[in-house]
LUMLUMDREN-2810 file (N, C-alpha, C; in Angstrom, 1 decimal):
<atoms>
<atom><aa>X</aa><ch>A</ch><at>N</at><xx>-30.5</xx><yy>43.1</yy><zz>-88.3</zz></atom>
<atom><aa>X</aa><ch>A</ch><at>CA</at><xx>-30.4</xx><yy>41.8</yy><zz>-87.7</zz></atom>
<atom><aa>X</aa><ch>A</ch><at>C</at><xx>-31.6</xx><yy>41.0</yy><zz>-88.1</zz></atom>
<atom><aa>X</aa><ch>A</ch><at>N</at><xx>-31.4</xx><yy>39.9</yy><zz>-88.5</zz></atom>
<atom><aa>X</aa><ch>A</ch><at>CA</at><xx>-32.6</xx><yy>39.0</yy><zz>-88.9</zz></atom>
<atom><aa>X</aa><ch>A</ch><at>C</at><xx>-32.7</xx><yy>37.5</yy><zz>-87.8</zz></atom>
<atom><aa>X</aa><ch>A</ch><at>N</at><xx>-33.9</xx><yy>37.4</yy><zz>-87.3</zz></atom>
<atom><aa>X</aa><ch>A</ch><at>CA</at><xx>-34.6</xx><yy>36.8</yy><zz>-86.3</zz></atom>
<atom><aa>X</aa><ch>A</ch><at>C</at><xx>-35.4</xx><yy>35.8</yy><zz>-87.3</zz></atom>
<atom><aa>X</aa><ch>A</ch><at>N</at><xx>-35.2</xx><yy>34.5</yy><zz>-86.2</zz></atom>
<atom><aa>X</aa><ch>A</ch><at>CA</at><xx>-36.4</xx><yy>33.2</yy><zz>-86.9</zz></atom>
<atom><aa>X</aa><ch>A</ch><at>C</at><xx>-37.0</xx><yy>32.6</yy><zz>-86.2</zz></atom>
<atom><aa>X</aa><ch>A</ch><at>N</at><xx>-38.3</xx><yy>32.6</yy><zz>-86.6</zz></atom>
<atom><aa>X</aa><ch>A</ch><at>CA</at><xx>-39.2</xx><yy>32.1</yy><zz>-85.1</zz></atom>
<atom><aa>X</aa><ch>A</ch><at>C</at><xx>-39.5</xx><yy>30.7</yy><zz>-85.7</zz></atom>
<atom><aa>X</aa><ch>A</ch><at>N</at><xx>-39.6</xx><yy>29.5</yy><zz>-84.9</zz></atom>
<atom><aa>X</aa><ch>A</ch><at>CA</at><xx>-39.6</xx><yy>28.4</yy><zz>-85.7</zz></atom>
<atom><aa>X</aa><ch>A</ch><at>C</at><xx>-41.2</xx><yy>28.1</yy><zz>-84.6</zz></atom>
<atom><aa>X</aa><ch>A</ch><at>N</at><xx>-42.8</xx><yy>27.8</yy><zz>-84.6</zz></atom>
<atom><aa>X</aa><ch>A</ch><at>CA</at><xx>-43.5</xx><yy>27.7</yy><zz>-83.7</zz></atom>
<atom><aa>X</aa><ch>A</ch><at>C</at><xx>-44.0</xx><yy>26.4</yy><zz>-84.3</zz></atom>
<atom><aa>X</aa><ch>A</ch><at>N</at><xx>-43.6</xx><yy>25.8</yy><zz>-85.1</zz></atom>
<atom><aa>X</aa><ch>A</ch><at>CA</at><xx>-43.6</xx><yy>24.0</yy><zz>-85.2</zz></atom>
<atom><aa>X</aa><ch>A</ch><at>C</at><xx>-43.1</xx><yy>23.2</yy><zz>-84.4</zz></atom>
<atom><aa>X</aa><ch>A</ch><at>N</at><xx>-43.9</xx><yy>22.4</yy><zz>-83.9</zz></atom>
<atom><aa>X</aa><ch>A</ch><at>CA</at><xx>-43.5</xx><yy>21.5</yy><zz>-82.5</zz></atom>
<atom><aa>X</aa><ch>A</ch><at>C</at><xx>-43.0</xx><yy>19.6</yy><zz>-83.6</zz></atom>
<atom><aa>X</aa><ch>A</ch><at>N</at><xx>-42.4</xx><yy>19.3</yy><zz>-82.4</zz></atom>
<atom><aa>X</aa><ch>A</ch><at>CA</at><xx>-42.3</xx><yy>17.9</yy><zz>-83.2</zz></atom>
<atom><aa>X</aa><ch>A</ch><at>C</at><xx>-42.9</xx><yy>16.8</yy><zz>-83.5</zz></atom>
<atom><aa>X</aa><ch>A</ch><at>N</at><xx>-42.8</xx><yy>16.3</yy><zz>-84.8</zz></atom>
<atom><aa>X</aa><ch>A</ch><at>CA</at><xx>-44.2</xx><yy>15.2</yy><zz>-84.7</zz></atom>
<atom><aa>X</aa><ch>A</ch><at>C</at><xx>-43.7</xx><yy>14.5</yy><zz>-83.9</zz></atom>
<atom><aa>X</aa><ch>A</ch><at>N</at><xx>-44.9</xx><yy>12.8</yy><zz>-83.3</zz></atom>
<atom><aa>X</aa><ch>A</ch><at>CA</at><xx>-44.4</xx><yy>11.9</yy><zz>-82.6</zz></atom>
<atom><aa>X</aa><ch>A</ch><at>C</at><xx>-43.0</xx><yy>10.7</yy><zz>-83.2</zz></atom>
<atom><aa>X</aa><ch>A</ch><at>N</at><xx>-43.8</xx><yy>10.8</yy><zz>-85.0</zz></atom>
<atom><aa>X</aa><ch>A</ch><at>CA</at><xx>-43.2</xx><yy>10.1</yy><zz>-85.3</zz></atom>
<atom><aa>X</aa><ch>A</ch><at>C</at><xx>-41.5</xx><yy>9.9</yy><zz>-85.4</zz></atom>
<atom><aa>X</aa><ch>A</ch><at>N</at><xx>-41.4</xx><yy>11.2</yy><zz>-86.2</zz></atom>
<atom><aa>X</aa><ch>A</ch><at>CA</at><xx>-39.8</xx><yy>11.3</yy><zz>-86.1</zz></atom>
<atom><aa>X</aa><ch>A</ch><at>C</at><xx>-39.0</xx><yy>11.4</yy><zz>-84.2</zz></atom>
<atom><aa>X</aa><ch>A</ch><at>N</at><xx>-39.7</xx><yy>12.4</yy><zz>-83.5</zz></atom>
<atom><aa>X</aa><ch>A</ch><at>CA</at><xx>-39.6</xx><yy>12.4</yy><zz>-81.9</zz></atom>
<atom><aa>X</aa><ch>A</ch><at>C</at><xx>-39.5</xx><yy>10.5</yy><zz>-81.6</zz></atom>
<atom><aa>X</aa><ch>A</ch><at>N</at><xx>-40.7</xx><yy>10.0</yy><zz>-82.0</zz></atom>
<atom><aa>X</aa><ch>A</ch><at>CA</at><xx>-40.6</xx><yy>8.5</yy><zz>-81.5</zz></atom>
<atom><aa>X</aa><ch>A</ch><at>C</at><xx>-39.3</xx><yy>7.8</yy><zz>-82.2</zz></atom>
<atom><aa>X</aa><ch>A</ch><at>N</at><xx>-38.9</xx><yy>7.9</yy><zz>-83.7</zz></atom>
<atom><aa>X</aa><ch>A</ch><at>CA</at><xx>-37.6</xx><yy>7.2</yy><zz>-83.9</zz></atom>
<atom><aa>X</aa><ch>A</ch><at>C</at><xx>-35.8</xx><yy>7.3</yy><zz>-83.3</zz></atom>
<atom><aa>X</aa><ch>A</ch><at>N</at><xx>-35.9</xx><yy>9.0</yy><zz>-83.1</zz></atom>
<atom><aa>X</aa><ch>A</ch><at>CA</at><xx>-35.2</xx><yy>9.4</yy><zz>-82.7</zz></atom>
<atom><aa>X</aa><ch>A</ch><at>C</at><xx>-34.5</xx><yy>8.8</yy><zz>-80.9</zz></atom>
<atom><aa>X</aa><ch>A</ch><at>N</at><xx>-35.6</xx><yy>9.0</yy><zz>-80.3</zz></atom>
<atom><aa>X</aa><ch>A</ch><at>CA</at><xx>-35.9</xx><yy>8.4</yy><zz>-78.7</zz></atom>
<atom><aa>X</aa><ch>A</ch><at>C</at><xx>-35.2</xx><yy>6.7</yy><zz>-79.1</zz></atom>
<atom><aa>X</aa><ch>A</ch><at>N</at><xx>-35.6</xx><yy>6.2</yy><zz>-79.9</zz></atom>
<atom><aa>X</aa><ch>A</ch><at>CA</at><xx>-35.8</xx><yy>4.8</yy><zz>-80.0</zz></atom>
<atom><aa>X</aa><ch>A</ch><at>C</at><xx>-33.9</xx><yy>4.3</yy><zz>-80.5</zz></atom>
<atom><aa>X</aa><ch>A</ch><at>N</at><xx>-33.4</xx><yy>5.5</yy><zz>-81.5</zz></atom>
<atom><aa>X</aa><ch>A</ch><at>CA</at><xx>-32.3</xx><yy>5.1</yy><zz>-81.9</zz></atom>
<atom><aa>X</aa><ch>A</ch><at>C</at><xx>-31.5</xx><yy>5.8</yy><zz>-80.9</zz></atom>
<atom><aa>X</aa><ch>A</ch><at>N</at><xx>-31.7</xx><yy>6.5</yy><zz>-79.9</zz></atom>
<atom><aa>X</aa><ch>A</ch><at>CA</at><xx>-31.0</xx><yy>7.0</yy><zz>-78.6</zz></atom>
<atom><aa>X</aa><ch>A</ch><at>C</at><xx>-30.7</xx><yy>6.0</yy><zz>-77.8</zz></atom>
<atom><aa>X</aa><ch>A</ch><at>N</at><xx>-31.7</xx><yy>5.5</yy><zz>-77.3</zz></atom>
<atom><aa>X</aa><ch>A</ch><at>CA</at><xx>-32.2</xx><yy>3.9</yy><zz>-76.3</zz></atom>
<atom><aa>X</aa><ch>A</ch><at>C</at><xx>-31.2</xx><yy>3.1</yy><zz>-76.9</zz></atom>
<atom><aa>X</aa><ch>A</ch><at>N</at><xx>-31.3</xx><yy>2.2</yy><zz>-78.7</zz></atom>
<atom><aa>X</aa><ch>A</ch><at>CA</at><xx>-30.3</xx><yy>1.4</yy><zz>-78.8</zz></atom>
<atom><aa>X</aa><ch>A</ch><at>C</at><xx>-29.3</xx><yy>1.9</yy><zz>-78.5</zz></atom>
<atom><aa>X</aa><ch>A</ch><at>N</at><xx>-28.6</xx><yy>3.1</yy><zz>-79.1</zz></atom>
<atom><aa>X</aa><ch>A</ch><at>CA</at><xx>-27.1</xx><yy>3.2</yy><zz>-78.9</zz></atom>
<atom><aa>X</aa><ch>A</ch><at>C</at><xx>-26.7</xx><yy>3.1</yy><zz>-77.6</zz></atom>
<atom><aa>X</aa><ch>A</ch><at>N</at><xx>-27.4</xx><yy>3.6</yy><zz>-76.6</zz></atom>
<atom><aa>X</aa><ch>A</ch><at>CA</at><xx>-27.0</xx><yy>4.1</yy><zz>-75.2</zz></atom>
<atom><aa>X</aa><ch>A</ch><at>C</at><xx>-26.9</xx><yy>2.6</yy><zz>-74.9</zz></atom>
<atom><aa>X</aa><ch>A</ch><at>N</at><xx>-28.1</xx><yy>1.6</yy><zz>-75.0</zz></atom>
<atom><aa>X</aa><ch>A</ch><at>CA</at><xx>-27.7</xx><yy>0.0</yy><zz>-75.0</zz></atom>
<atom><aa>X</aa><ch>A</ch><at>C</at><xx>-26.4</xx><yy>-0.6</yy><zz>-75.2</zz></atom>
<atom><aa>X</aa><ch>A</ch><at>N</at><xx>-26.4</xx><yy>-0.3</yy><zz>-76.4</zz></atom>
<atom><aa>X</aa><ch>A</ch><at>CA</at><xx>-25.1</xx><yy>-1.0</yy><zz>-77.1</zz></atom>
<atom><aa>X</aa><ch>A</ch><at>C</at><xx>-23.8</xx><yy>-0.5</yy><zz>-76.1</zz></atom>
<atom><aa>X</aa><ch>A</ch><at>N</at><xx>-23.7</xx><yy>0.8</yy><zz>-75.9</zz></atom>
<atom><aa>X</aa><ch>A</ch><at>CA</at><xx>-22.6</xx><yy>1.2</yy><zz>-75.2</zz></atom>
<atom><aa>X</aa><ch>A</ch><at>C</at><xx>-22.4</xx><yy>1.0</yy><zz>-73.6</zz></atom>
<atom><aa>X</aa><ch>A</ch><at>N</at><xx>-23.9</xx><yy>0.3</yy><zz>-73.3</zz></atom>
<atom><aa>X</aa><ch>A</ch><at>CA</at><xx>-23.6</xx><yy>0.2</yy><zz>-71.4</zz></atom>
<atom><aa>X</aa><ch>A</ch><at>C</at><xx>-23.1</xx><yy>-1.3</yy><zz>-71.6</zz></atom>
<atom><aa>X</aa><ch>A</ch><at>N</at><xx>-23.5</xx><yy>-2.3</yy><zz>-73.2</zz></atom>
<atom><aa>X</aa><ch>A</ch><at>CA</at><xx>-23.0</xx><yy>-3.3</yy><zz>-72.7</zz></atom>
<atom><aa>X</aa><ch>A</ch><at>C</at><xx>-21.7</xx><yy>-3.6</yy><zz>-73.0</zz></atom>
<atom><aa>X</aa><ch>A</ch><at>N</at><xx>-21.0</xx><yy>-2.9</yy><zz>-74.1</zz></atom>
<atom><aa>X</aa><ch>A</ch><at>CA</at><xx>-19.8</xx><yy>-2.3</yy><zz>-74.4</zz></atom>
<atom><aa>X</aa><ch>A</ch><at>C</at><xx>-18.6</xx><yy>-2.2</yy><zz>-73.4</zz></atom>
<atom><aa>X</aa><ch>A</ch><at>N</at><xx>-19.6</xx><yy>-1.2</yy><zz>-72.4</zz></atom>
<atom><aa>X</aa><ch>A</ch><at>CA</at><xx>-18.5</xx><yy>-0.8</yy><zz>-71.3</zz></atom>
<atom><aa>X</aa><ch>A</ch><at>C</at><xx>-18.3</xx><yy>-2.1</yy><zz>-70.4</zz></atom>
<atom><aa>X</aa><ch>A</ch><at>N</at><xx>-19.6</xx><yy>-2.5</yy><zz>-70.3</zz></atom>
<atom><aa>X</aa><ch>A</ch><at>CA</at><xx>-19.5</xx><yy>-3.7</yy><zz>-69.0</zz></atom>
<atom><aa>X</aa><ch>A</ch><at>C</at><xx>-18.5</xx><yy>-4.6</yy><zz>-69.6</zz></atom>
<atom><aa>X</aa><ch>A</ch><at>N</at><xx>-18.7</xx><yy>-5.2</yy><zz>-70.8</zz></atom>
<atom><aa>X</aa><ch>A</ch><at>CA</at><xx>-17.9</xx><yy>-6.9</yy><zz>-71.5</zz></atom>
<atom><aa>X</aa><ch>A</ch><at>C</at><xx>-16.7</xx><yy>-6.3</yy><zz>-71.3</zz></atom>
<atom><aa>X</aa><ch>A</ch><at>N</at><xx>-16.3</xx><yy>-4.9</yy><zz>-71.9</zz></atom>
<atom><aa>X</aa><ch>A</ch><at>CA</at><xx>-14.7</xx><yy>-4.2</yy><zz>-71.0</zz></atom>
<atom><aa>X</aa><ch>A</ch><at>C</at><xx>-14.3</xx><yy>-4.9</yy><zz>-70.2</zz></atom>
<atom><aa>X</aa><ch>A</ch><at>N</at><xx>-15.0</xx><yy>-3.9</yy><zz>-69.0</zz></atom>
<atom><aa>X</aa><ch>A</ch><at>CA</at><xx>-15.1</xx><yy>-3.9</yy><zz>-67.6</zz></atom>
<atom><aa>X</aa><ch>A</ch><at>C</at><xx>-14.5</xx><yy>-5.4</yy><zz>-67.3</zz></atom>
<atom><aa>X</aa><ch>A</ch><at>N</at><xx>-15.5</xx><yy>-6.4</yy><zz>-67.4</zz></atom>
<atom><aa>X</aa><ch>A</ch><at>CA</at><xx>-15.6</xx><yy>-7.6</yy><zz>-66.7</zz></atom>
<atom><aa>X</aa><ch>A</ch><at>C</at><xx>-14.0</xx><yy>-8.6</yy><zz>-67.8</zz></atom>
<atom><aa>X</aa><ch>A</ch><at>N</at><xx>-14.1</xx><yy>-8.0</yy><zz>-69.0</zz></atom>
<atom><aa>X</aa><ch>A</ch><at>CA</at><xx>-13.0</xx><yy>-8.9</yy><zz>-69.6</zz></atom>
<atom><aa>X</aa><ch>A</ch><at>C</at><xx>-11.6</xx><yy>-8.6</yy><zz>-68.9</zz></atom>
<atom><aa>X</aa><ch>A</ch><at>N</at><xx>-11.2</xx><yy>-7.2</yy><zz>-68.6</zz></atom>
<atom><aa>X</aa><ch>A</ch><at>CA</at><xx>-9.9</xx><yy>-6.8</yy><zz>-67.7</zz></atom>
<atom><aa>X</aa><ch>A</ch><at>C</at><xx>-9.7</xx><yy>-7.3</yy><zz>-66.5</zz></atom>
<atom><aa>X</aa><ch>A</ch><at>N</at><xx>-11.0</xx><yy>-8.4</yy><zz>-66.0</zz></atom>
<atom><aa>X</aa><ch>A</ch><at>CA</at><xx>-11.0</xx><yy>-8.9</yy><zz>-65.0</zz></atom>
<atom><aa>X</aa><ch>A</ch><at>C</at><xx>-10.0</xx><yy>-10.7</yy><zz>-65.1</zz></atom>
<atom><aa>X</aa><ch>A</ch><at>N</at><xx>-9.8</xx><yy>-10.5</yy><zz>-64.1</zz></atom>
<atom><aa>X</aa><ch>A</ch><at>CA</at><xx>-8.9</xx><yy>-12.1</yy><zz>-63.9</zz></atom>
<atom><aa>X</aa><ch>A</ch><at>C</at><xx>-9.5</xx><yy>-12.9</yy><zz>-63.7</zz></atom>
<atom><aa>X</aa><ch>A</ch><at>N</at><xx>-8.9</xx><yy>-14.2</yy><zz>-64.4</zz></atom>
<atom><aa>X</aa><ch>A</ch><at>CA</at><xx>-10.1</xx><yy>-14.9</yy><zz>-64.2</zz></atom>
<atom><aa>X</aa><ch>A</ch><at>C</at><xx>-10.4</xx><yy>-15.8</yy><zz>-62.2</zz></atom>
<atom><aa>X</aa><ch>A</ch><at>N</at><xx>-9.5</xx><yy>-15.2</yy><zz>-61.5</zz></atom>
<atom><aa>X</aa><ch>A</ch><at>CA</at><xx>-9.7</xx><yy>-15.0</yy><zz>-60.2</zz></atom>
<atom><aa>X</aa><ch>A</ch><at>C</at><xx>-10.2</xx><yy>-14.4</yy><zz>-59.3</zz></atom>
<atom><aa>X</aa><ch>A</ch><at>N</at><xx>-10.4</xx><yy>-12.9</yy><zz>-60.3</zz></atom>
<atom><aa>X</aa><ch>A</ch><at>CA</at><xx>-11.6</xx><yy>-12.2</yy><zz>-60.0</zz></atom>
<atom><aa>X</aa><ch>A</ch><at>C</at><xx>-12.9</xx><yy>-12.8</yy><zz>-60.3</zz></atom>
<atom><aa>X</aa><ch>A</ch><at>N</at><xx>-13.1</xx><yy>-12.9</yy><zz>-61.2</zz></atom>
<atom><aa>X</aa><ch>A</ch><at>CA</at><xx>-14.3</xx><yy>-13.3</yy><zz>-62.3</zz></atom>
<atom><aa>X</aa><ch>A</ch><at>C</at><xx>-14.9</xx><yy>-14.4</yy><zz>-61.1</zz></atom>
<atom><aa>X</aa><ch>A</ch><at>N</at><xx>-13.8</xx><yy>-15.4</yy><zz>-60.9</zz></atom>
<atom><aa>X</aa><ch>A</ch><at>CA</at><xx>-14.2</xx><yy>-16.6</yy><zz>-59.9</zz></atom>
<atom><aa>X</aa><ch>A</ch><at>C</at><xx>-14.9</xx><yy>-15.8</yy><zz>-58.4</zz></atom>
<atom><aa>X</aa><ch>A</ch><at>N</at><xx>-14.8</xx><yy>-14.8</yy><zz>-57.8</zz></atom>
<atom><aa>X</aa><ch>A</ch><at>CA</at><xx>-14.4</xx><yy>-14.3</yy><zz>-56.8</zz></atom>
<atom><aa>X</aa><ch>A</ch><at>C</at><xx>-16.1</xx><yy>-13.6</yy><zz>-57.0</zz></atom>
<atom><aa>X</aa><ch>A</ch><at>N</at><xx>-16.7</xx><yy>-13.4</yy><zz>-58.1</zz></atom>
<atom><aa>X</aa><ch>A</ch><at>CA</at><xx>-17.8</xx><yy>-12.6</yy><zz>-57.8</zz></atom>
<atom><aa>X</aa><ch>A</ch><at>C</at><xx>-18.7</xx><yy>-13.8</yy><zz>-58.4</zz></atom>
<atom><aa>X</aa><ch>A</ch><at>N</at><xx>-18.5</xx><yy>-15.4</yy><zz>-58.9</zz></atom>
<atom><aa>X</aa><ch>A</ch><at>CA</at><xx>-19.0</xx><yy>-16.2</yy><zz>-59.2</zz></atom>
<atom><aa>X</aa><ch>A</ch><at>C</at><xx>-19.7</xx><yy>-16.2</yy><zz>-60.7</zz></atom>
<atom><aa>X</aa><ch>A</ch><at>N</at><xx>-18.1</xx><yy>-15.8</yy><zz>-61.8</zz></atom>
<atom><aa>X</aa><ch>A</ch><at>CA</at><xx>-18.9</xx><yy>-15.5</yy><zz>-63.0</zz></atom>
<atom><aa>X</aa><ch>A</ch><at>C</at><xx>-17.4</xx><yy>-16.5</yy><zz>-63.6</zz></atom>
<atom><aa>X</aa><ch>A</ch><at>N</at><xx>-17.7</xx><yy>-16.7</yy><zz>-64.9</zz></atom>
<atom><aa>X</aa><ch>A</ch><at>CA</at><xx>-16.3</xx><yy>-17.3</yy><zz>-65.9</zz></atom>
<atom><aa>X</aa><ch>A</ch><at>C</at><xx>-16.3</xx><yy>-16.6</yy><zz>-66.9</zz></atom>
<atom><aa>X</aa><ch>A</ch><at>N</at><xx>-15.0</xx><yy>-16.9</yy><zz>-67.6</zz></atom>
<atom><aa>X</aa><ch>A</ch><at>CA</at><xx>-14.8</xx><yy>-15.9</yy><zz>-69.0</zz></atom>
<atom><aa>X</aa><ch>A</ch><at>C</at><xx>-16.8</xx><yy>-16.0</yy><zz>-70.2</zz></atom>
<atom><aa>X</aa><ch>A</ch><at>N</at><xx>-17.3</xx><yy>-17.5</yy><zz>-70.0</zz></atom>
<atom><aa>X</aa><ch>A</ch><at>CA</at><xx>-17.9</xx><yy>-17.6</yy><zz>-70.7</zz></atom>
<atom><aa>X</aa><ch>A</ch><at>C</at><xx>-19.4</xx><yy>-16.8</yy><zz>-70.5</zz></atom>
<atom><aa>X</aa><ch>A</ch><at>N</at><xx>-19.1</xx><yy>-16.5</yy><zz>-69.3</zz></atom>
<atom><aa>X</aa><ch>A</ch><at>CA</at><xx>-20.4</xx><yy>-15.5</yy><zz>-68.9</zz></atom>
<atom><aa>X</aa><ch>A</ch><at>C</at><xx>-20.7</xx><yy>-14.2</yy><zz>-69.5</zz></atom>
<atom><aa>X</aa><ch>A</ch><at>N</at><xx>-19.2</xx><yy>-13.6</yy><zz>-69.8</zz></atom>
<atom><aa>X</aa><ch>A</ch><at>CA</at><xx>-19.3</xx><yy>-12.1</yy><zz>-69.8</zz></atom>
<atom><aa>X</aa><ch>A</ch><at>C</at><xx>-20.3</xx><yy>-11.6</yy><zz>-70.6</zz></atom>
<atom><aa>X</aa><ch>A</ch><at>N</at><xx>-20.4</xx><yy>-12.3</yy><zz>-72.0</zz></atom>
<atom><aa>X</aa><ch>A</ch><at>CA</at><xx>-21.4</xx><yy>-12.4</yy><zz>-72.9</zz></atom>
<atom><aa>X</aa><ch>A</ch><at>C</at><xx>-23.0</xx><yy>-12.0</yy><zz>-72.4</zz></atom>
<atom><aa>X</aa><ch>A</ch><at>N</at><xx>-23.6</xx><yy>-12.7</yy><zz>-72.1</zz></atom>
<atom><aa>X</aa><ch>A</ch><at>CA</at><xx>-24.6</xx><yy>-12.6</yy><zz>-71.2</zz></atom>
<atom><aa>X</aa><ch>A</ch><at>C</at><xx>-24.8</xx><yy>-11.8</yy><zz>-70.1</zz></atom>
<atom><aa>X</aa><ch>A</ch><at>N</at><xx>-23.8</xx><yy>-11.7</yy><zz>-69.5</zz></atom>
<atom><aa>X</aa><ch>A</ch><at>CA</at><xx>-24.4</xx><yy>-10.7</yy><zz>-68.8</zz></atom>
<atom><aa>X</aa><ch>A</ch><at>C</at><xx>-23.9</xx><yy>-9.3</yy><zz>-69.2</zz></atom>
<atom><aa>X</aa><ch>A</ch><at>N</at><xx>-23.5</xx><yy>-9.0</yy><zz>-70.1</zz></atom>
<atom><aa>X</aa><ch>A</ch><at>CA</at><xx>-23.4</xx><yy>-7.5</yy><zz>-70.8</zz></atom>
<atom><aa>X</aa><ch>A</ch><at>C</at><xx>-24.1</xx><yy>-7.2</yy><zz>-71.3</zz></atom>
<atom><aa>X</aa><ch>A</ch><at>N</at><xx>-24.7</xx><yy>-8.7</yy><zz>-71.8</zz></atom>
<atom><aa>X</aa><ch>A</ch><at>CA</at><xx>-26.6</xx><yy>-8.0</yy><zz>-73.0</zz></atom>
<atom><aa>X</aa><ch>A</ch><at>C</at><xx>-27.8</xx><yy>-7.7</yy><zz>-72.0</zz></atom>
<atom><aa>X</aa><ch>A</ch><at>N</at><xx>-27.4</xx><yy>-8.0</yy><zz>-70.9</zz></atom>
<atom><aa>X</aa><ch>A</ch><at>CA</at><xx>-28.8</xx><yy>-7.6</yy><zz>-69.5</zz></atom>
<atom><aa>X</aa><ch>A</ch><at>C</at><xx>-28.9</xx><yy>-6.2</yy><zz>-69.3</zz></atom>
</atoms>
């Protein structure tokens, strides 16, 4: 049976880009979900929580 010990830790740098392209994507997808979310809405809803179609925009990039 052959065993591998790996006792290299990770640099920051790569650790730091990785972290950083995790953050965007997770971004992109919370605001993804939201412009969804709020577009399946009516615009009698939308009126109802004090937003218009033209909002959705903005407030999905928040």
């Amino acid at each position: 049976m052959t065993t591998y010990t790996n006792t290299r830790t990770a640099s920051g740098l790569h650790t730091g880009f990785f972290s950083s392209l995790v953050s965007i994507v997770a971004a992109w997808n919370d605001a993804r979900v939201t412009r969804s979310a709020l577009s399946r809405l009516s615009d009698r809803e939308l009126d109802d929580i004090g937003l218009c179609r033209g909002d959705i925009e903005e407030i999905a990039r928040r």
